[in-house]
N, C-alpha and C positions, 0 to 999 in steps of 0.2 A: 559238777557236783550239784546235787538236787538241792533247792532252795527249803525244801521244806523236808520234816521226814513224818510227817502227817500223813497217812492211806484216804482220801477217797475214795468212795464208795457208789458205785451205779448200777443197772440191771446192764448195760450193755455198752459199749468202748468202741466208736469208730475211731478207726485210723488212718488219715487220711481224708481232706472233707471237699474233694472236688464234684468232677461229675457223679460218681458213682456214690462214692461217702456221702457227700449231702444229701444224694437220694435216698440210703441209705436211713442216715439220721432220720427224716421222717418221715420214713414208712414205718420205722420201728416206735418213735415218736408218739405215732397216732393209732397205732396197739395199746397206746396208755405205759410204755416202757419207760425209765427214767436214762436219758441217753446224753453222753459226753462223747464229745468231737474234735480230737485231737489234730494240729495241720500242722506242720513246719514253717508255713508260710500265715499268709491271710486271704481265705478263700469269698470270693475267688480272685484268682491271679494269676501270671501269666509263667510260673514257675515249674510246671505239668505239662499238662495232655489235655487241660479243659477251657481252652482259651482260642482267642483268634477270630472272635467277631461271630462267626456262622460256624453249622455242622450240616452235611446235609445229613435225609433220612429218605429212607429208601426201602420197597417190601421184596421189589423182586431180586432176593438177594444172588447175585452169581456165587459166593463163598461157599454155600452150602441150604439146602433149602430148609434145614428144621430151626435157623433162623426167624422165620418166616412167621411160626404164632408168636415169637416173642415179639416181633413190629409191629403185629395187629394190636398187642394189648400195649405196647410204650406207645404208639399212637396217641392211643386212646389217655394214659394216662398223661400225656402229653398235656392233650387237650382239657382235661381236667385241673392239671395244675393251675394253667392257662386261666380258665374260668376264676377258678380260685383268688389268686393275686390281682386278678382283673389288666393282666398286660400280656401282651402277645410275644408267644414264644415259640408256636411253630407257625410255620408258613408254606402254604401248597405250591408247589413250583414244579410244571414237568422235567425229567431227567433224560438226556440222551444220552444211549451208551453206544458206543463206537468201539469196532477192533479187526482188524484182520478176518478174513474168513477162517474158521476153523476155532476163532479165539475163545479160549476159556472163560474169559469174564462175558461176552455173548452170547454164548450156549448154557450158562452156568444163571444168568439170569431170566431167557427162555427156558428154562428147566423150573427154577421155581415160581416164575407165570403158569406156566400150562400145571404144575401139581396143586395151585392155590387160585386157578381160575382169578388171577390179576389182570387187568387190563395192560395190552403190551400192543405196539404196533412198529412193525416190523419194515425197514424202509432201503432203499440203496441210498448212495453217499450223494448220487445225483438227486432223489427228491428230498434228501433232508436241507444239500443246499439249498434248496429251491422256499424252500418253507422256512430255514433256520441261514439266514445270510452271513450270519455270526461264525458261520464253520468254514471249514477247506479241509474236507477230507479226502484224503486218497481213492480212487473211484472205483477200489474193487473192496473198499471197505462196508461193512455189514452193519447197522443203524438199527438200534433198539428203541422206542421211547416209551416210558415208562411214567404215567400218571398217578399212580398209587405213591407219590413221593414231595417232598418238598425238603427247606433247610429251618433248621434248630436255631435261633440267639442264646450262643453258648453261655456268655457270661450271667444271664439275664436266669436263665433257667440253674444256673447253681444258685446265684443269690436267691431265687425264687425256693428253693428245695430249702437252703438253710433258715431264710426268713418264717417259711412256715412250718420248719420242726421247729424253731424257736416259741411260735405264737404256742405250740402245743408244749414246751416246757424243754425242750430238751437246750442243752448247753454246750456253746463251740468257745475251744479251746485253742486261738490261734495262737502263732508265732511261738512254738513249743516244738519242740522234736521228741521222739519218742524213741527212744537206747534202748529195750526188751521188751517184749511180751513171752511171759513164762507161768506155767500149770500154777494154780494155788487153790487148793482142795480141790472142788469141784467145778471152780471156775478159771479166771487169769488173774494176775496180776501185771501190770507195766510199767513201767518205769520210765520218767522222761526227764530231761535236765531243767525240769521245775518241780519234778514232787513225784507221789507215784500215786497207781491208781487200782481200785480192786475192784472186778466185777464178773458177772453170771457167764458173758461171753464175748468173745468181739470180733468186729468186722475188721479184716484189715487188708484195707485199698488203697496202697502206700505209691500206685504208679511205678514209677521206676527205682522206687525203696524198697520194692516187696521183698526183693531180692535180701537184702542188709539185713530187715527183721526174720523173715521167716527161711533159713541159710538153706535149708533142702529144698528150696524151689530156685537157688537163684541158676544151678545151672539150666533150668527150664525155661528161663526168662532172661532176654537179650535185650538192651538199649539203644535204640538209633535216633543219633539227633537228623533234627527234620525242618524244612525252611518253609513257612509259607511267605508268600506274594501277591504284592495286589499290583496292578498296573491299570496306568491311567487308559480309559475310553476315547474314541475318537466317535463312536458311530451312536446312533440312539439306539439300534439294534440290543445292543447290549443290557438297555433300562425297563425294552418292551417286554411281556410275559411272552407273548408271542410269538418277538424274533428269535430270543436266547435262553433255552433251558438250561439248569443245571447238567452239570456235564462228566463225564467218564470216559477219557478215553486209554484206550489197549492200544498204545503206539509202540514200536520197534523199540526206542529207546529207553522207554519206561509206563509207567503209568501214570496218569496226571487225572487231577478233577479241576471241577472247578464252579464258582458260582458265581451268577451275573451280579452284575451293580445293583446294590441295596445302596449306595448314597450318591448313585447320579452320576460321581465320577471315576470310580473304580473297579476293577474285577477282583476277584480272588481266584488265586492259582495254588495248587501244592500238586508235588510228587509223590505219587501214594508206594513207590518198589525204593528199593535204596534207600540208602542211611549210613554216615557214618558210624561205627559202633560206638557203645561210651560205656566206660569202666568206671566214673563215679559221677553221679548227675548230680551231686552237689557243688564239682569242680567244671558242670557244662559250658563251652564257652555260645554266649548268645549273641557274641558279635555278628554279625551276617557278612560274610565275604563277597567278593564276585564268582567264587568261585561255586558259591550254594547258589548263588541264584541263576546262574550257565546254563544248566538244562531247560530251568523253567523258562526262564528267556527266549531261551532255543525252541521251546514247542509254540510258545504263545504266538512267537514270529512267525514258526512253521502252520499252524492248524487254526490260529482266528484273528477272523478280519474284526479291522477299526480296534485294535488295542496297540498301544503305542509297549516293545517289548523290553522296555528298560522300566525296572520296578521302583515305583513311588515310595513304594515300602515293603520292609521285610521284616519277619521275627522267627524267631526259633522254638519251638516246640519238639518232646520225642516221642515218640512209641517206643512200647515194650510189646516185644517178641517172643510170643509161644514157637516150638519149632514147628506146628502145622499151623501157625495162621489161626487159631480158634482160641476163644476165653480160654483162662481158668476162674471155674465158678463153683466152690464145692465148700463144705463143712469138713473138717479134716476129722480123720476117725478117730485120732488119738487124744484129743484136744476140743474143745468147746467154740473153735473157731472157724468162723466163715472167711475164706479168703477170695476174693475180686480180683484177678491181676490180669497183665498181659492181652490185654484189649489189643493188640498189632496193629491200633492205627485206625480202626474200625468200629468202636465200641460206644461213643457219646451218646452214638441216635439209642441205644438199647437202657440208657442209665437209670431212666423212669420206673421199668419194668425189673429191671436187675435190682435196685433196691428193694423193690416190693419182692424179692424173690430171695435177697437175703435174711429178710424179715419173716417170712419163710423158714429157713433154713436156721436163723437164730431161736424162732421158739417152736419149732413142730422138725426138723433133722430132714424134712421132705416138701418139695414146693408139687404144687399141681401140673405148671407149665413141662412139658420137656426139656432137662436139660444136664440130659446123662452124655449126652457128648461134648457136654465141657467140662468135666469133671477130671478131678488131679489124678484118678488111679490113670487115664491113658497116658501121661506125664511119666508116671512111675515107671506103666512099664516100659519106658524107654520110645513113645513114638515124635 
């Protein structure tokens, strides 16, 4: 039961104030917009998709190459926030991708080097050893490296998004959930189990809630809980810029990233294919078992030297699953709202750019950037 039965009043209603929402908040913010920020949680927090220390970022995208202007400009507005709050929030670090000959995420990321003139260098498994000591790859494996790339401080860059749609007026509404969003005249109304709230239009980037609030997307949208890892270092390899790039590999058993030691003593590992499914992420369990952390264990043992393959620490995070692996990023035709979902695991490094892009899409129904291939009518028609 709603605590109040008072209507608030705003120009525009985020929901959801993680990666995407907080960016969100102030881009729309600093249009001069009057903007509320509704979270379930207290963002940010380790209850999502927006947490876990680092994100990498990355331009030569293998997923798909029209990608590829949306990184040039989060880059850019990366660095801008950066300037802004005066703390650092991305970090340039080379990327090596690694996979089987023939592998999709290899060809997929020389695809959009050579269409976007990126810098790429192209290596066998023998010279990346040789330069990168930190690997043991398979010796008929194909070696990408990729300079145009570094990692995000995740935590750092939400607070940084909400702290400065704050300085510009706009207002976060934590530890609140949010029960509808439904037409009222010409805008919405929402409803949450503190009060309700009316306004022009809203954004809503609920993570793995999208699904509960907005019911015709949920079968478009899958849940998978997901384990990251850190493991302690044996080697300094791992601290040098030089010995250990960020990392992507296309292994047999799965796919895993990873990034070197940012505090001296530990890596970060996750598996980027697989995932338990979850049918309600508010009953997700975050315990870490041995049996999440198996695989990851298993590569780190198998493919890099000087890391000791029993994890110092773990935690749980999920993605949400479009069925091709691509946003949904669209204004809905019938409705005044923007909806952000289903990032597959992939979506932190774009968060900069996607807010300015909902901002966009809440006052003009059209952004500049391309990005007619994330839009919900492919959804519709069933791909």
């Amino acid at each position: 039961m709603a605590e109040s039965l008072s209507t608030e009043t705003c120009d525009v209603i985020v929901i959801g104030c993680g990666g995407f929402g907080s960016s969100a908040m102030f881009h729309l913010a600093q249009r001069g917009l009057k903007v509320i920020g509704i979270d379930r949680f207290h963002p940010p927090h380790d209850r999502g998709s927006s947490h876990g220390e680092t994100r990498i970022i990355r331009k030569a995208y293998f997923e798909h190459p029209s990608y590829v202007p949306l990184l040039h400009r989060a880059w850019e507005l990366w660095e801008e926030l950066s300037a802004s709050v005066d703390e650092r929030l991305i970090e340039q670090r080379d990327l090596l991708i690694a996979g089987p000959p023939g592998s999709e995420v290899i060809e997929g990321a020389r695809l959009s080097a050579r269409l976007f003139g990126l810098p790429m260098e192209n290596l066998t498994a023998a010279e990346a050893a040789i330069r990168y000591p930190a690997f043991r790859l398979p010796e008929d494996y194909a070696v990408a490296i990729e300079s145009t790339s570094g990692y995000l401080w995740a935590e750092r860059c939400v607070a940084s998004h909400l702290s400065s749609a704050a300085s510009l007026g706009a207002q976060l509404r934590p530890d609140e959930t949010v029960l509808s969003v439904s037409p009222s005249g010409a805008g919405v109304q929402v409803q949450t189990d503190r009060g309700c709230y009316s306004a022009g239009a809203a954004v809503v980037t609920s993570g793995a809630w999208t699904g509960q609030l907005l019911s015709d997307y949920a079968r478009h949208i899958s849940v998978l809980r997901k384990t990251l890892c850190w493991f302690p270092t044996t080697s300094e390899n791992w601290i040098r810029k030089d010995r250990a790039p960020l990392f992507f590999v296309d292994a047999p058993e799965s796919q895993f990233y990873g990034i070197p030691s940012v505090d001296g003593e530990t890596i970060k590992v996750g598996m980027h294919t697989g995932g338990e499914v979850v049918s309600d992420p508010s009953a997700l369990s975050r315990q870490v078992t041995d049996e999440d952390e198996r695989p990851i264990s298993h590569f780190a043992g198998k493919y890099l030297e000087g890391v000791k393959p029993q994890a110092s620490r773990s935690v749980v995070c999920m993605y949400s699953m479009t069925l091709d692996g691509h946003f949904l990023l669209d204004r809905l035709p019938e409705l005044p709202i923007v909806v952000a979902a289903g990032f597959s695991g992939h979506g932190f490094k774009f968060t900069s750019v996607l807010g300015e892009v909902a901002a966009d899409l809440v006052q003009r129904g059209q952004t500049g950037l391309d990005i007619g291939f994330l839009s919900a009518s492919r959804l519709r028609a069933g791909c």
